[in-house]
C-alpha positions, 0 to 999 in steps of 0.5 A, spaced: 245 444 794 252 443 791 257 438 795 262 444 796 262 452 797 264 456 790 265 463 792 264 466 785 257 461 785 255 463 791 256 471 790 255 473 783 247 475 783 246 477 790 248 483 791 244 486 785 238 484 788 239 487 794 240 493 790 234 492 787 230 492 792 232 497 795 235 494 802 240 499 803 236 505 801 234 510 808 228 514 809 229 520 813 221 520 814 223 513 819 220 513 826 226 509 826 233 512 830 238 514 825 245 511 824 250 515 820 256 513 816 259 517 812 264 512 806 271 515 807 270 518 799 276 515 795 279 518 789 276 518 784 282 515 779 283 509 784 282 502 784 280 498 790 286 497 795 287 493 800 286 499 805 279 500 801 277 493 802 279 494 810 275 500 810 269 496 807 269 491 811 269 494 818 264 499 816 259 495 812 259 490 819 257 496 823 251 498 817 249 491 817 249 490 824 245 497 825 241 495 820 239 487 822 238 491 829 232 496 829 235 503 826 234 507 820 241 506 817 245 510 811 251 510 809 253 515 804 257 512 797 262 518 795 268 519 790 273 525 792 276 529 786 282 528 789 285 535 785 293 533 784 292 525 783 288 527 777 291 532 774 297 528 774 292 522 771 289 526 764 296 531 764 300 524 762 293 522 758 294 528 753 301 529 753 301 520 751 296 521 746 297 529 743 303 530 746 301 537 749 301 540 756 295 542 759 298 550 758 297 549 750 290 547 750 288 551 756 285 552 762 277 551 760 279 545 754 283 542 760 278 542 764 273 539 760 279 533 758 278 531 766 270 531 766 270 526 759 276 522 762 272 522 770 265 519 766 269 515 762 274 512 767 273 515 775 269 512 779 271 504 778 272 503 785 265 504 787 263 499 782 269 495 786 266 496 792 259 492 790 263 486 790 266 487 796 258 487 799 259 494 801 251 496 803 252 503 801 245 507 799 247 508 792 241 514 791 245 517 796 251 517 791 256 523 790 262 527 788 265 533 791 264 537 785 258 535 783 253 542 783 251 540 791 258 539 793 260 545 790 254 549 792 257 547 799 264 549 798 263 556 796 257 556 801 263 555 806 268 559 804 263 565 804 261 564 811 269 563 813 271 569 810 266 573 812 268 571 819 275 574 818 278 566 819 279 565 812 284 570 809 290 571 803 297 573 805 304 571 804 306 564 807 311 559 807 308 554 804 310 547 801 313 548 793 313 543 789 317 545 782 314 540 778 306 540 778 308 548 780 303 547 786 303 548 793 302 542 797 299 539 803 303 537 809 300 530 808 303 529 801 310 531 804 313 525 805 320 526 809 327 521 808 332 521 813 338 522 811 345 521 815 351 522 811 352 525 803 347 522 799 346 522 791 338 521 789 335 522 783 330 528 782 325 529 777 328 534 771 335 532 773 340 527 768 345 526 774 343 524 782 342 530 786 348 531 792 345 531 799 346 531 807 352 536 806 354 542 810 357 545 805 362 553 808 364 559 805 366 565 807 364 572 806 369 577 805 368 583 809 370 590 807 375 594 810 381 589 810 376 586 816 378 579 814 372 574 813 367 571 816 365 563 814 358 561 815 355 555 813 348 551 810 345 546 807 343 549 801 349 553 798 345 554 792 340 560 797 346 564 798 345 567 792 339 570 794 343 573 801 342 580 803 345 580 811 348 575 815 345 575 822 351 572 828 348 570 835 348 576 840 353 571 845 358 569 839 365 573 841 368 571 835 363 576 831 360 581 835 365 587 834 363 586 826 355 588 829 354 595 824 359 592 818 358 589 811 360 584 809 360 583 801 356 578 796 361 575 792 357 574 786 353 581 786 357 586 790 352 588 794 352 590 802 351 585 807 349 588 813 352 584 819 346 584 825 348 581 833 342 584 836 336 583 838 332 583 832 325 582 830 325 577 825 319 574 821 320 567 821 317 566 815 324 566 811 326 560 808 330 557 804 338 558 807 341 558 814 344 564 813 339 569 809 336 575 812 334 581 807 333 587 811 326 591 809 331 598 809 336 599 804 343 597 807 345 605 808 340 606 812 342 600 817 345 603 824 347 600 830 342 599 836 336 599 831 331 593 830 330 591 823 324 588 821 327 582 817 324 579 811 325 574 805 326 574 798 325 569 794 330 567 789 327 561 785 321 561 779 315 557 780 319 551 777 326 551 781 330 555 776 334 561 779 330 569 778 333 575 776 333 577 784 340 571 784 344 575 779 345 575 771 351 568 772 346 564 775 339 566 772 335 561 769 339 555 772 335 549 775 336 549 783 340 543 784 344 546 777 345 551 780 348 548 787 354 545 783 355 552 779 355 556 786 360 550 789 365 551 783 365 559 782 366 559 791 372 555 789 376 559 783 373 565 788 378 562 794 372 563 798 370 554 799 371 553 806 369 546 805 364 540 807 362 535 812 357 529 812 350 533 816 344 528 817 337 531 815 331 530 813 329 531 806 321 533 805 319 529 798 312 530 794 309 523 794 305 525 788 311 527 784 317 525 788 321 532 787 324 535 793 319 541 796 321 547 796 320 551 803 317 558 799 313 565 801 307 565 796 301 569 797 295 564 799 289 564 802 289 561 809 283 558 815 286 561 821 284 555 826 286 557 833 279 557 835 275 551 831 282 548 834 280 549 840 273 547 840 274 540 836 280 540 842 275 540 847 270 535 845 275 529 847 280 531 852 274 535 857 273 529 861 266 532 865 263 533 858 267 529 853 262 530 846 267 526 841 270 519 844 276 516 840 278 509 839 282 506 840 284 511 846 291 512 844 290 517 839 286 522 844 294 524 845 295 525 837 289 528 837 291 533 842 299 534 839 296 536 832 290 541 835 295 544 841 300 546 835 296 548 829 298 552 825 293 556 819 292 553 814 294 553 806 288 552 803 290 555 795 292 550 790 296 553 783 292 547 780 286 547 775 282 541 777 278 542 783 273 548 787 276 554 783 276 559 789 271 564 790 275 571 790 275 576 785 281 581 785 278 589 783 283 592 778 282 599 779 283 606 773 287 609 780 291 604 782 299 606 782 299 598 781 295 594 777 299 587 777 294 581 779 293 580 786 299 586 788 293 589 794 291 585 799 285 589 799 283 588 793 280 582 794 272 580 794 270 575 796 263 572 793 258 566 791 259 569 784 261 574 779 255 578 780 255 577 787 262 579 787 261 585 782 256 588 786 260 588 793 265 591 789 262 596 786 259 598 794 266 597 797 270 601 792 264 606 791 266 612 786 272 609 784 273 606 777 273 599 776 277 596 771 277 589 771 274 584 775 278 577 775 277 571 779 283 568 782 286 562 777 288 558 784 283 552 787 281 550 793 285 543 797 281 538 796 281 537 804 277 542 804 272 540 800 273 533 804 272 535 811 266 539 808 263 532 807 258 529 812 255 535 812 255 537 804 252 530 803 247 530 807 245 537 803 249 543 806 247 549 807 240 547 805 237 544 811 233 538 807 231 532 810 236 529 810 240 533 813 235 535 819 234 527 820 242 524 819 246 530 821 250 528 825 252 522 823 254 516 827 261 514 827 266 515 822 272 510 820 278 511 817 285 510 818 290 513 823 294 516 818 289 521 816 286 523 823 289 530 823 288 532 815 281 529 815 278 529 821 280 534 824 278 538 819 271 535 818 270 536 826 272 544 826 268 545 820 262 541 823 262 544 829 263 551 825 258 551 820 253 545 822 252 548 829 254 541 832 260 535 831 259 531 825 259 525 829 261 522 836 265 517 835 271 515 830 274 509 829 281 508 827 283 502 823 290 499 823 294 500 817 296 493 812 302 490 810 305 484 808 306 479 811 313 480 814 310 487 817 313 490 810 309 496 807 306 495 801 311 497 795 310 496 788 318 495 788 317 489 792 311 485 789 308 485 795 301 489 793 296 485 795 290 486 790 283 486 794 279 483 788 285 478 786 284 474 793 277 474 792 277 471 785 284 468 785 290 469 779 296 465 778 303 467 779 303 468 772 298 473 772 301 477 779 308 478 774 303 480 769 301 485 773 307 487 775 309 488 767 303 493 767 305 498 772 311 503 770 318 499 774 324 499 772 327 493 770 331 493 776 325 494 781 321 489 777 326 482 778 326 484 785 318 485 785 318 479 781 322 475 786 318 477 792 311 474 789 315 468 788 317 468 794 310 470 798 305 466 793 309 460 789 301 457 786 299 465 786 293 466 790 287 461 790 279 464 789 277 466 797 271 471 795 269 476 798 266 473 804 272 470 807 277 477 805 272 481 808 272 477 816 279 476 816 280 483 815 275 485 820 279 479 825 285 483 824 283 489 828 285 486 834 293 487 831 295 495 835 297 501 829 299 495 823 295 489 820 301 483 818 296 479 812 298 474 811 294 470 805 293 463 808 288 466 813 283 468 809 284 462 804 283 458 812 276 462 812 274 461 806 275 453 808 272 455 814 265 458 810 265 450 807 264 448 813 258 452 815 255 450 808 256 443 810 253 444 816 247 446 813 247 441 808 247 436 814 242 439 817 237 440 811 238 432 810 235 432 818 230 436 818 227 433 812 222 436 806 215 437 811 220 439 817 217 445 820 219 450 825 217 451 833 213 456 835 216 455 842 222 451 846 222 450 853 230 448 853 229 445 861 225 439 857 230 437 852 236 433 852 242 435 855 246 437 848 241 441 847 240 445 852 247 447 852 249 448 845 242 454 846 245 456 853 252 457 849 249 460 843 247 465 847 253 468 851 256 468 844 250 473 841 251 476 848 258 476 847 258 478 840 253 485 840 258 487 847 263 487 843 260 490 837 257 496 841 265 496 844 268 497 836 272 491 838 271 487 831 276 482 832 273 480 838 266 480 835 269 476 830 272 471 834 265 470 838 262 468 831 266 464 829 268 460 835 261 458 837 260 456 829 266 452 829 268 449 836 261 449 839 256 447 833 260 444 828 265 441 832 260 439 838 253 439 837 253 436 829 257 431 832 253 429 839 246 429 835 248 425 830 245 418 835 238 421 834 238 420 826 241 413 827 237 406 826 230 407 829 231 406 837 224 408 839 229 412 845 230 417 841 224 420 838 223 425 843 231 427 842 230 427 835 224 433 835 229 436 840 234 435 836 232 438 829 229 444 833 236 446 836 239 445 830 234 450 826 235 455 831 242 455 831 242 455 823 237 461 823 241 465 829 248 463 827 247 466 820 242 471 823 249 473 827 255 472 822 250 476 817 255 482 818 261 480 817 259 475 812 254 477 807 253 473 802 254 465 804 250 467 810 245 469 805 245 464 800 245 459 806 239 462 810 234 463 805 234 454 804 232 454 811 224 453 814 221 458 816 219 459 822 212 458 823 209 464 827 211 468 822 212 470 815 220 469 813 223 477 812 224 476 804 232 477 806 237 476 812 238 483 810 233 486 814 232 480 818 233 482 826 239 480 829 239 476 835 238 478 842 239 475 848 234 470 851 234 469 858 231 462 857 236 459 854 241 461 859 244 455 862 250 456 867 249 449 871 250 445 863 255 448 860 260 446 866 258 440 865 259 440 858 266 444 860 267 437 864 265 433 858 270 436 853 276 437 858 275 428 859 274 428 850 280 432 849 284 427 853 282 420 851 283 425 843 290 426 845 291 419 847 288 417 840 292 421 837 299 417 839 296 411 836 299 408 829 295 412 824 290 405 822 288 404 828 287 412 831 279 411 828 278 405 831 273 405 837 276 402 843 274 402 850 275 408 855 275 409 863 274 415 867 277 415 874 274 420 879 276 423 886 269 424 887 263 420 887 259 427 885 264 427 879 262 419 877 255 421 878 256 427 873 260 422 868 256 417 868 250 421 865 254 423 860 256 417 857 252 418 850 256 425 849 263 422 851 262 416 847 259 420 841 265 425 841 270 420 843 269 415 838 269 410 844 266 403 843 265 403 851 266 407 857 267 405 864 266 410 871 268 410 878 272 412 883 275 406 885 283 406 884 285 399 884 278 399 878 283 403 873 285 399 868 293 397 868 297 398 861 291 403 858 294 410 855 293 415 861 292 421 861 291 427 867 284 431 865 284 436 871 284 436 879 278 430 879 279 426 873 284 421 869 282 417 863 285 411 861 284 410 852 284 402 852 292 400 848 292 393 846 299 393 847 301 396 841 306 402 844 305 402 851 311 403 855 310 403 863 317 406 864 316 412 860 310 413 861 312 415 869 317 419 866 312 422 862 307 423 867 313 426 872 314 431 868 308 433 868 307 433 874 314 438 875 310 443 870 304 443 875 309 444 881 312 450 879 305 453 877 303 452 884 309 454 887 309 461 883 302 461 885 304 460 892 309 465 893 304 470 889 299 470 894 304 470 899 307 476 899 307 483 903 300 486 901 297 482 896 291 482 898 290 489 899 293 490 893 289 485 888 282 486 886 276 481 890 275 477 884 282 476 883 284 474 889 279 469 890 280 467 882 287 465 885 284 461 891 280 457 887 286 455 881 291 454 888 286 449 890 285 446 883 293 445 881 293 443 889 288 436 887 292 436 880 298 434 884 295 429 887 292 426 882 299 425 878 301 422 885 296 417 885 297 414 878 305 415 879 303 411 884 299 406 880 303 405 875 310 404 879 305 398 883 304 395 876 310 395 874 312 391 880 307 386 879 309 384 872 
């Protein structure tokens, strides 16, 4: 074995093994219970984050784990064709290499462009997630376009629409003027704005005015005055056709019945103050609402059905519905235009600051704009309710949520859905399949005018012949398939049932679906898995999985969001393999920052990593990310944890250095322990290694990773590594014909705690765990697995457990810890010199207990002698002392070195005041009205005993008070 551990030794060629030999790969033939997960698919043009990695880490934890513990696992790989991001990828390659747009090369040759650069490009991640030591079933692989994926997304949305669940009418939607796309409620990213604010938007030389409330008047006809209305948007008012004045408001409700007119067009404004039935649907504007009917034929007392009228192209540009002044300028140009022109028309009434949200696309950063456009929508109600009802019906909950909190988020999403947009003016994705009917009679013939027009089918030939049926007898003209795809998230909560093959019941699908549990982020709980569980239960005829784990989101170490414009991206594989500070600003220079962002992102990276990030590998990444869980909604990563773990695997590989030097070449492993028949350290590191794996499947069966983690790591390093390797060392040492027995004991609790301890942080740990473990004996009643990969995880053994040494080693370690700290103000040359030591106790059971604990005391104290007794008057005078617990003080021999009486009196005082309050709280707890009704049983005898224990502490500090003052007067 090397001296030392080496990341990048150690976990170069593991993995490609493991995948060989097909470790990972399920059969759905197994006797074996399944356990199902399906990968979160990343978009396929990302590269591995530090969000992927989280993901990858916690679940491949669980994989492993359900791997190691009997069941048929399968975790599914997949990639998302992530329809925007992409476009917007190959539209900048093209327009880069050719300087064209995708409207110049066309649809199909566009198409094609995406497929050559996702085969060329896409797909990395995965790559990446192999060094990260992701156990996927890469024979299981795929892609939401693929053949299958796409067979199941037509399949889906046949089936819904057949239903009457899925249909196309016109809806406010999410416009954005740059990509020319509806788009999702999650790519909406809101900025709160508080008083007149100037932001540059994309397509604008000049920043762009917001957060003003911006007043104009309306003249009225008939010398009537004027009425003053006001918006946010002064450049809609161009598109107003009636003014609409609260029933209640006095100021205006004689004007109900009269016109006021339009500035720029002339026209009649009809001015409503009734009941009226409006659609809500209107959008753009605080005061524009378009009457259905002609204004002549407005009359008082009638309901109107009041409708909205757009007045923006598809690219943000003001429509010939404005007016021919306005026709064809940009909307934010036109806001300037409009201002000026209500000016020199007398009709400004002026501005004020007005606090707002502005909705942005994250993927373009332009302003959204709230449109009507025909789309096709799922109507939700229903599979809302259902996927509702499987986590908040207590008498039959069937999907469990963790961590709780989220049940109320889930229930504030599904309780107000709305349907939902599921049509995308884009060409990268699931083209939708439906075929508008061009008829010889139709009055009208523009693509898609007649609702009814519309067939839905699996393809043209399906479609051709249902029309054929539906419009019997009437000429078809032409057959067009709608140039709109589908929401990526669509073909994304299809997912768990699509990679197992849906709608075909294969056998993967008959043995995995459901799946087990799904893993993800917070953020996507209603975009992504309420819509895998509404569609699941819907078409698979049950919940895709009954439970979801959700994971914090990451920042920095300051609880910064991730940015680029601050260099605090963290990249995964730039902590696993290190870079230098060079290489960070390296990086920053590759991305497309301004150069304004970049000082600052360039400063913040020297900032957090003066020496850049030192080579930690995957396995220390992977369990302080895992350790994380435990930080509520936000993990705060700091790097110097994971470098603090990766330090920590070379103390594991040290352990095991040491006790191959132990057991020797010809050593062979028990067939069986009697743990009663060994030495004392013995029994009691097997008793505690038992309550870790204990403690460790628990937690793991709870989804508390952190605390899973915590158990490993605390029995590896404060109970094998800092005690037993310790303790044990006397056994190896001379000859002392004493220790024969405790040697044999000796070396066959030291495997069994290498092969259990490695068996158990195998999850969490992949790769050193492996590499360590495969240098270990085999057991010699049975072959050896040929990986710890398929090796069982350990389980309880009742044998081992011992409550009666473990409080006697809690009692050993109390007495170590205060002969340490006693060490510890020693002069720095003298703190690892053995020196005596003396153990005071209050009872002569305590004595008895220490004295036959005098090797492990000695051992782990670095003590040349130790004395025991109860005797007071037998404490040693001017030794450094120290107050273990109500029944033990020890004294840690002082050659007079620094010992001060006076001082340590006071010393002991205070301490003596610290445990005063803490009984006298304790005391007064206990005491008032009602505790013992109000405390658990448990509690309240808990509490007893530690009243009891500080009670015994303070009169220990009493009696060496007591001592010390006695010495001091007889010097």
């Amino acid at each position: 074995m090397a001296k030392t551990f080496n990341p990048s030794a150690v976990e170069k060629s593991w993995y490609a093994w493991w995948e060989k030999s097909n470790f990972f790969v399920a059969d759905p033939n197994s006797a074996k219970p399944p356990f199902v997960i399906v990968l979160p698919p990343p978009n396929v043009t990302g590269a591995l984050h530090i969000g992927h990695a989280l993901t990858a880490a916690i679940e491949d934890t669980i994989i492993r784990w359900r791997r190691m513990s009997g069941y048929n696992t399968l975790w599914v790989p997949g990639m998302d064709h992530a329809g925007i991001a992409t476009q917007v990828v190959v539209e900048k390659k093209i327009m880069r290499e050719r300087n064209l747009t995708r409207h110049d090369i066309g649809r199909e040759k566009f198409v094609a462009e995406v497929w050559n650069w996702k085969n060329e490009y896409g797909g990395t991640i995965l790559q990446q997630l192999r060094r990260l030591g992701a156990s996927l079933d890469w024979s299981r692989e795929c892609f939401t376009m693929d053949e299958k994926r796409s067979k199941a997304v037509t399949e889906a949305f046949v089936r819904l629409s057949n239903e009457g669940l899925i249909y196309r009418a016109p809806r406010m939607v999410h416009w954005d003027c740059v990509l020319r796309t509806a788009i999702s409620d999650i790519e909406v990213e809101y900025t709160d704005i508080k008083e007149r604010t100037l932001l540059n938007v994309p397509g604008y030389e000049e920043p762009v005015e917001f957060g003003l409330l911006t007043s104009f008047a309306y003249p009225l006809e008939g010398d009537l005055g004027e009425i003053v209305v006001a918006t946010t948007r002064i450049e809609t008012m161009l598109g107003d056709t009636a003014i609409a004045i609260h029933p209640e408001d006095k100021r205006y409700s004689h004007l109900h019945g009269k016109f006021a007119i339009h500035p720029f067009n002339g026209r009649q404004l009809p001015i409503v103050c009734d009941d009226i039935l409006v659609d809500m649907n209107f959008g753009t504007g605080a005061v524009k609402i378009t009457p259905a009917h002609d204004p002549n034929d407005f009359e008082v007392g009638q309901r109107h059905k009041l409708e909205f009228i757009s007045i923006f192209t598809d690219d943000g540009n003001i429509n010939s519905n404005a007016g021919p002044d306005f026709e064809g300028m940009p909307r934010f140009k036109a806001r300037v235009a409009v201002t000026e022109a209500l000016k020199e028309k007398g009709l400004y009434r002026g501005a004020k600051n007005n606090e707002m949200r502005l909705g942005i696309c994250s993927r373009s950063n332009d302003v959204v704009e709230p449109l009507i456009k025909p789309q096709w929508f799922v109507n939700c109600k229903i599979m809302a309710k259902q996927a509702l009802d499987a986590v908040v019906d207590e008498d039959n909950q069937k999907l469990e949520i963790i961590p709780k909190q989220y049940g109320a988020e889930w229930r504030r999403w599904l309780e107000n859905i709305r349907d939902w947009c599921i049509s995308r003016q884009l060409w990268w994705g699931h083209r939708i399949p439906a075929w508008y009917v061009t008829l010889s009679d139709d009055k009208q013939k523009e693509f898609g005018v007649s609702d009814d027009h519309w067939i839905v089918a699996r393809n043209e030939e399906e479609a051709r012949d249902l029309a054929s049926r539906k419009f019997s007898g009437k000429k078809i003209v032409e057959l067009s398939q709608d140039p709109d795809v589908l929401d990526t998230w669509f073909s994304s909560g299809l997912f768990p049932l699509s990679v197992l093959g849906w709608p075909d019941n294969t056998a993967d699908f008959k043995t995995f679906y459901p799946t087990s549990v799904l893993e993800t982020g917070h953020d996507i709980l209603f975009f992504w898995v309420a819509r895998m569980v509404m569609l699941g239960i819907k078409l698979g005829g049950d919940l895709p999985f009954s439970k979801v784990y959700l994971h914090p989101m990451i920042r920095d170490a300051h609880g910064r969001k991730m940015s680029k414009s601050l260099g605090n991206v963290i990249d995964p594989l730039e902590v696993i393999n290190g870079i230098t500070l060079d290489g960070l600003h390296k990086r920053l220079k590759e991305g497309n920052l301004d150069a304004k962002e970049f000082e600052r992102a360039k400063e913040g990276q020297a900032k957090d990593f003066p020496d850049g990030i030192p080579e930690c590998g995957a396995d220390a990444l992977r369990f302080a990310l895992v350790s994380y869980t435990a930080q509520s909604d936000k993990i705060n990563l700091d790097i110097q944890r994971v470098v603090g773990y990766r330090q920590w695997c070379n103390k594991l590989w040290n352990a095991i250095r040491f006790a191959m030097s132990k057991l020797g070449e010809d050593y062979t492993p028990p067939t069986k322990i009697v743990p009663h028949e060994m030495p004392f350290s013995c029994q009691w590191i097997l008793s505690a290694l038992n309550k870790a794996i204990a403690r460790t499947v628990s937690s793991l069966e709870s989804y508390d990773f952190s605390d899973a983690a915590t158990a490993v790591y605390s029995w590896w390093q404060f109970q094998l590594c800092d005690v037993f390797i310790e303790v044990i060392k006397p056994y190896f040492t001379g000859d002392n014909p004493e220790f024969v027995s405790a040697r044999r004991s000796a070396q066959d609790t030291l495997w069994l705690c290498l092969d259990n301890g490695l068996r158990l942080l195998h999850p969490f740990m992949p790769f050193v765990t492996e590499e360590l473990w495969q240098r270990l004996p085999a057991s010699g009643d049975s072959i050896k697995k040929e990986s710890i990969v398929i090796s069982d995880y350990p389980s309880y053994v009742e044998s081992w457990n011992n409550d009666n040494v473990e409080t006697e080693m809690e009692k050993v370690s109390s007495i170590v810890r205060g002969l340490r700290s006693k060490r510890a103000l020693l002069p720095p040359k003298e703190r690892f010199a053995r020196r005596e030591a003396f153990v005071l106790c209050r009872t002569n059971d305590t004595v008895e207990i220490i004295k036959s604990r005098e090797l492990e005391i000695s051992t782990l104290a670095t003590l040349s002698s130790l004395k025991v007794s109860s005797d007071t008057d037998a404490a040693p005078t001017q030794w450094l002392t120290e107050v273990v617990d109500e029944s033990i003080t020890v004294f840690l021999e002082d050659k007079g070195t620094i010992i001060n009486p006076e001082a340590e009196v006071e010393r002991l005082k205070k301490k003596r005041e610290e445990t005063r309050k803490q009984y006298e709280t304790l005391t007064k707890t206990m005491s008032t009205s009602g505790y013992k009704e109000k405390v658990r049983a448990n509690v309240h005898e808990e509490n007893t005993l530690k009243l009891g224990a500080l009670k015994q502490e303070l009169e220990s500090f009493e009696e060496n008070i007591e001592r010390l003052i006695r010495q001091m007067e007889a010097l």
